[in-house]
LUMLUM-806458 format. One line per field, with one value per residue (C-alpha): residue in three letters; z, x, y. Coordinates in pm, 1 decimal. Example, Ala and Ser with C-alpha at 12.3 -4.5 7.8 and 13.67 -1.06 7.14 Angstrom:
res: c(ALA:SER)
up: c(780.0:714.0)
east: c(1230.0:1367.0)
north: c(-450.0:-106.0)
% end
This chain:
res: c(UNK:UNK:UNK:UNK:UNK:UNK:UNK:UNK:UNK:UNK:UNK:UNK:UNK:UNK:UNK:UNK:UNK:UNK:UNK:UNK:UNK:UNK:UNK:UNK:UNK:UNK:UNK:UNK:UNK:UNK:UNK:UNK:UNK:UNK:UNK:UNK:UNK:UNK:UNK:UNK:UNK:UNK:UNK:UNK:UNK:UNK:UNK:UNK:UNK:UNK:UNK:UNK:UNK:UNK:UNK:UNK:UNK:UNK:UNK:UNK:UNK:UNK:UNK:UNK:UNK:UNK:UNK:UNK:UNK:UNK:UNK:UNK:UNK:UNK:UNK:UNK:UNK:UNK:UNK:UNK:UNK:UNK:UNK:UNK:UNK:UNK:UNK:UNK:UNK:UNK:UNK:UNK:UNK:UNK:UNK:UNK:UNK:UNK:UNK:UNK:UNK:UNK:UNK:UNK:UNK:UNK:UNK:UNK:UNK:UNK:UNK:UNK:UNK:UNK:UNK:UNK:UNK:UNK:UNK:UNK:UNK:UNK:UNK:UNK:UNK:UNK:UNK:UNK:UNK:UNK:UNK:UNK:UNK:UNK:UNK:UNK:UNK:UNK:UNK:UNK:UNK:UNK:UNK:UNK:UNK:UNK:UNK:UNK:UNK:UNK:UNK:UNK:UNK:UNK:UNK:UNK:UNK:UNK:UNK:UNK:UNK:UNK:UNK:UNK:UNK:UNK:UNK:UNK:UNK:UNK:UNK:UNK:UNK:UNK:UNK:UNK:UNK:UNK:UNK:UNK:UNK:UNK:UNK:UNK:UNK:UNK:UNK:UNK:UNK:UNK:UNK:UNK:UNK:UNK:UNK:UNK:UNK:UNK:UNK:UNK:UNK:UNK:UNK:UNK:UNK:UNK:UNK:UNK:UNK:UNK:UNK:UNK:UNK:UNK:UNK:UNK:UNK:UNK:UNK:UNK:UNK:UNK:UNK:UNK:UNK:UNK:UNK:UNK:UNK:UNK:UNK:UNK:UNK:UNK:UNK:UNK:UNK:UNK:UNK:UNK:UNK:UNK:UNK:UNK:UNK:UNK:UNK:UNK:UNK:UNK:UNK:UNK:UNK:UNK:UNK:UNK:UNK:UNK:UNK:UNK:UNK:UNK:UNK:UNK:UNK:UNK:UNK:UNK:UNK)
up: c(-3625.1:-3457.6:-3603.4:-3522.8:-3656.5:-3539.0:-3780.4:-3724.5:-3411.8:-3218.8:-3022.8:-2849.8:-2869.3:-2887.5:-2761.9:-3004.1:-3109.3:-3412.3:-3610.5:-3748.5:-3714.3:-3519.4:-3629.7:-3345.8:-3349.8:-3070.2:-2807.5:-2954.2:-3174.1:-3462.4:-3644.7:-3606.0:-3930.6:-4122.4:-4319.7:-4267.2:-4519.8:-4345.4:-4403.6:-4074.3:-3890.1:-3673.6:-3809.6:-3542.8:-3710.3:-3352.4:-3511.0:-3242.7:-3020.4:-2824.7:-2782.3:-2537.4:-2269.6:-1938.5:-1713.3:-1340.3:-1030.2:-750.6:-496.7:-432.4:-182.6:-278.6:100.8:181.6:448.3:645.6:428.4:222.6:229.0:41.4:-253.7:-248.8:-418.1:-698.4:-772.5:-747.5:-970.3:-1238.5:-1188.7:-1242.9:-1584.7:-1731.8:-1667.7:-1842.6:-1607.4:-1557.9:-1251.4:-861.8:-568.9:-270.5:19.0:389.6:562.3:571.9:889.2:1033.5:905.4:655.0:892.9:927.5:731.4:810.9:704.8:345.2:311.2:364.5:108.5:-144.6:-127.3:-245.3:-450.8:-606.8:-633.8:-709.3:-898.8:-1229.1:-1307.4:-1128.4:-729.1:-488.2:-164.6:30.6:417.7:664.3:837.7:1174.1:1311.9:1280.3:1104.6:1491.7:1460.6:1734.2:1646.7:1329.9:1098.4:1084.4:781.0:593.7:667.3:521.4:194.6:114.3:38.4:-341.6:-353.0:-86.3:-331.5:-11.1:295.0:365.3:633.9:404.0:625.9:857.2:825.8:1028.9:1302.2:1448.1:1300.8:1497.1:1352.7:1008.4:972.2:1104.2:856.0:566.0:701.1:679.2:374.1:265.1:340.8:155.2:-177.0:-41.4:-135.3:121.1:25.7:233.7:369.2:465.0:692.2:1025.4:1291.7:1464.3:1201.5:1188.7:1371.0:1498.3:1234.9:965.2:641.0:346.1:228.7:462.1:164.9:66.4:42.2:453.3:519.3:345.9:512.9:843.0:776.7:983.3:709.0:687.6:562.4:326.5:595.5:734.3:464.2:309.8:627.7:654.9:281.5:323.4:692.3:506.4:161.1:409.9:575.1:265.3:185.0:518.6:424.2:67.6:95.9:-216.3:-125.3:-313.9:-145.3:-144.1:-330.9:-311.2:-307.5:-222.1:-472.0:-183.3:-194.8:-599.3:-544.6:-270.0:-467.2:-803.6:-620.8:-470.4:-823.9:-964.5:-619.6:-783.6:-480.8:-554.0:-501.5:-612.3:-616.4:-712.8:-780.4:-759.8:-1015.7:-779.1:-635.7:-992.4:-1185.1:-896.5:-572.6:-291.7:-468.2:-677.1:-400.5)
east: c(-2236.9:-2073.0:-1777.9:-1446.9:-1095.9:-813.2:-664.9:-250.1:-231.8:108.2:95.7:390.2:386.1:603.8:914.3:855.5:681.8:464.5:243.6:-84.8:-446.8:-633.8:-998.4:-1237.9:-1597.9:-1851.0:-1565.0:-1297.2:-996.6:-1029.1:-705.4:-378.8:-161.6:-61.2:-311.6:-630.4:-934.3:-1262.1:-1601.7:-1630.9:-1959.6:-1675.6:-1339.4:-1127.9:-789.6:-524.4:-286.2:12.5:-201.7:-65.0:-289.3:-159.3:-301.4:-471.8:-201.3:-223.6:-96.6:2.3:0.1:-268.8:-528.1:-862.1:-932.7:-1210.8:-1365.3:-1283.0:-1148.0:-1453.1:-1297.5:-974.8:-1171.6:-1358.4:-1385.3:-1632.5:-1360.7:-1062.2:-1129.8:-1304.7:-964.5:-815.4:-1003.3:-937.5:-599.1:-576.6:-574.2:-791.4:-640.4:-583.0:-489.4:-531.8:-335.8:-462.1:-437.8:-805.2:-1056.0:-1105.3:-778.7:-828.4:-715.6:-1024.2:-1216.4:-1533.7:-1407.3:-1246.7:-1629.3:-1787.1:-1478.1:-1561.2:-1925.3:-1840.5:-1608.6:-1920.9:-2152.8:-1914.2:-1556.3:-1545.6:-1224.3:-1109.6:-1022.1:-835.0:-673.3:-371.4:-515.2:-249.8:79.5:-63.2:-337.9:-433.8:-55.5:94.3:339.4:233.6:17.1:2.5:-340.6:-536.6:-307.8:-430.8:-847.1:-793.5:-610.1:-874.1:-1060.4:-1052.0:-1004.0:-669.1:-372.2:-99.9:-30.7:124.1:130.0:202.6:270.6:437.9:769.3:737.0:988.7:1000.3:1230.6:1106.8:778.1:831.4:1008.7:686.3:481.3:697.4:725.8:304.5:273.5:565.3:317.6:14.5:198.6:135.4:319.5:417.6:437.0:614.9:655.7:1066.5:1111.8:1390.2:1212.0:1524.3:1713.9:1439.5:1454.3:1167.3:1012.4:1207.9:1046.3:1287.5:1612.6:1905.5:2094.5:2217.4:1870.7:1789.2:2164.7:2019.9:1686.7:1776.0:1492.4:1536.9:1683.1:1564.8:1853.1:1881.2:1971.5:1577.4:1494.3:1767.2:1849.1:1498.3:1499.0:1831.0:1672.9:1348.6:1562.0:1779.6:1475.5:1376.2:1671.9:1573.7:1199.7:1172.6:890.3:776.1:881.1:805.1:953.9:719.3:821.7:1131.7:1342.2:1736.6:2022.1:2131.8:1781.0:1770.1:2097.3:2031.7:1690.3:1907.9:2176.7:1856.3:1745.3:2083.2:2049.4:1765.3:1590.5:1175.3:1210.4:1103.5:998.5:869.2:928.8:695.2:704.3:814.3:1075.1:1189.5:1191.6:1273.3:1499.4:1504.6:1708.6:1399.1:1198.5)
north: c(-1581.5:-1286.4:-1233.3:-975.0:-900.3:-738.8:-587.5:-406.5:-594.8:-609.0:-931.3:-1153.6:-1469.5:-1777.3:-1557.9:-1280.1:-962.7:-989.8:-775.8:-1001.9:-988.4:-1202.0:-1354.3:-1380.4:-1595.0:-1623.5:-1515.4:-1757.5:-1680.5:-1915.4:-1739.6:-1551.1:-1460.7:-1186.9:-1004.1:-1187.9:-1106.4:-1176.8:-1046.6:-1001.9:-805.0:-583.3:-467.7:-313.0:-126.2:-193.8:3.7:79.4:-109.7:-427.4:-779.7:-998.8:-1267.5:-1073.4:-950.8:-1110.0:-930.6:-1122.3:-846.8:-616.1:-459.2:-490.8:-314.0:-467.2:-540.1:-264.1:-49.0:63.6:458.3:324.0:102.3:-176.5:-487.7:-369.0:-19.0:-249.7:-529.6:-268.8:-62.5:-425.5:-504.2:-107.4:-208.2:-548.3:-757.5:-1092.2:-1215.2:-1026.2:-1159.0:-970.4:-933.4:-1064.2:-736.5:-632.0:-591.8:-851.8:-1047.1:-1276.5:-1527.5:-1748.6:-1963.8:-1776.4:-1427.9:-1624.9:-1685.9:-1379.6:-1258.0:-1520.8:-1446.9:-1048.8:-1130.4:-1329.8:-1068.1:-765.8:-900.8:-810.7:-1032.9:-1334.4:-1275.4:-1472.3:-1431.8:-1511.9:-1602.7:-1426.3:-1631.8:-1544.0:-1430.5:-1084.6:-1055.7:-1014.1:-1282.1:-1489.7:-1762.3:-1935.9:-1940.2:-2332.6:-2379.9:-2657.2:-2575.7:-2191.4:-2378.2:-2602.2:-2279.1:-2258.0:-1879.1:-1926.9:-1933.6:-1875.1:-1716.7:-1380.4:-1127.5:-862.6:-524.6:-718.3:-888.8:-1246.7:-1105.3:-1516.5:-1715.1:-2054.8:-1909.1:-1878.0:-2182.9:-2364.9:-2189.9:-2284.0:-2651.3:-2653.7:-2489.5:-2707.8:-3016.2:-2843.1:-2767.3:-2381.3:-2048.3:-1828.0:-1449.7:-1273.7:-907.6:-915.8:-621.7:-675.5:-446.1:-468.5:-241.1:19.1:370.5:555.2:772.3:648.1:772.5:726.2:553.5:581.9:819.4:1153.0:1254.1:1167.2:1326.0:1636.1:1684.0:1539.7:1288.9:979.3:695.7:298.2:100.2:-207.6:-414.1:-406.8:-564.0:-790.4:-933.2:-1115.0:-1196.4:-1372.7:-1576.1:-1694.9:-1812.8:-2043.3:-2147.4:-2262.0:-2463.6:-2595.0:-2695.0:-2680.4:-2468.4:-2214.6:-1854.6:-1528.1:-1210.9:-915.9:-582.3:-590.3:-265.4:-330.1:-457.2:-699.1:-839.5:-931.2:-1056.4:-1320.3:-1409.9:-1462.9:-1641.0:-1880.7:-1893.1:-2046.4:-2290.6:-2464.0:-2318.4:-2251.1:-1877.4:-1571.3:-1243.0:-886.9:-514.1:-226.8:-15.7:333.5:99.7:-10.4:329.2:590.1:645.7:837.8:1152.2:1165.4:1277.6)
% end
């Protein structure tokens, strides 16, 4: 019987921090308490070390197909499992679009052969994420590896459009994910926060607006639906605030934060 403990270990669990071994036998924890005595065949000390469940992102870009120069899904998921993670889902913008049943196959199939944690995909709102023409909707979710729909890298500039998507995915049970960015606000060239910093360096500035303005469309869209929406990395004050005021609605919605957006600004730079 192969057995391990892991011994110091600093774990959370039921709402708290804890320091307690943990007994392990053929691959399944049979214990977890303080100061377990085992004769165990591997003793591991975890001393300022933390156990928890696998981490899961919800948001990244495993870059291929297409994108082989970037990473690919062998580099990604191993970068994904170094990092503690069990679960990725990647994002639709590859080449081609994930934005077909056939290409979700091909996907699935190297995900297969090279993933080194679990994989999954979002299939794209549109096709080739231009905004014009909705996805087959409910064929690309019966795919088991489809866990939404986003056109991340593109904001859904259609209203009309993205409240169709929301009523199908609505219908499915189906999350959409989705890239907020108003094209309408943006300047040409802009390349940084619309700040002191931009002022400074005569750098052309992208304001909150671009981006809270669509968050705030697609959360009344979804009191108009009911669909589930999570808002892509999300970067503005105005932003968190709308998605905490849905929150307190009752309203399925949420989001996330990357972690440049959520430790530095612009005057960083």
């Amino acid at each position: 019987m192969d057995k391990l403990l892991l011994k110091n270990a600093y774990t959370y669990r039921e709402g708290t921090f804890h320091h307690e071994d943990i007994l392990i036998e053929n691959g399944i924890i049979m214990k977890i308490a303080t100061d377990i005595h085992d004769d165990a065949s591997r003793i591991i000390d975890l001393s300022g070390a933390l156990v928890s469940l696998g981490f899961v992102d919800v948001h990244t870009h495993l870059r291929e197909p297409g994108y082989e120069h970037k990473g690919t899904i062998l580099t990604e998921s191993l970068s994904g499992l170094y990092g503690g993670y069990t679960h990725l889902v990647a994002m639709a913008n590859t080449s081609p679009c994930m934005d077909d049943v056939e290409t979700v196959r091909k996907f699935k199939e190297s995900i297969q052969r090279d993933g080194q944690i679990h994989l999954y995909t979002y299939s794209a709102i549109t096709e080739d994420l231009k905004g014009q023409t909705l996805v087959d909707m409910p064929s690309l979710y019966q795919e088991d590896i489809v866990l939404g729909f986003s056109d991340d890298g593109k904001g859904v500039q259609s209203e009309a459009m993205m409240k169709q998507a929301m009523e199908q995915a609505q219908k499915l049970g189906a999350l959409i994910v989705a890239h907020c960015e108003d094209e309408r606000e943006l300047k040409p060239h802009g390349c940084v926060h619309e700040g002191h910093y931009a002022l400074k360096h005569h750098l052309v500035g992208i304001n909150n607006a671009s981006e809270y303005r669509e968050v705030e469309r697609n959360i009344q869209l979804v009191r108009e639906t009911g669909a589930s929406l999570h808002v892509c990395h999300v970067s503005t004050q105005e932003s968190v605030a709308l998605i905490k005021e849905a929150q307190k609605e009752g309203l399925p919605v949420s989001g996330e934060v990357s972690p440049h957006h959520l430790l530095l600004i612009d005057e960083d730079i």
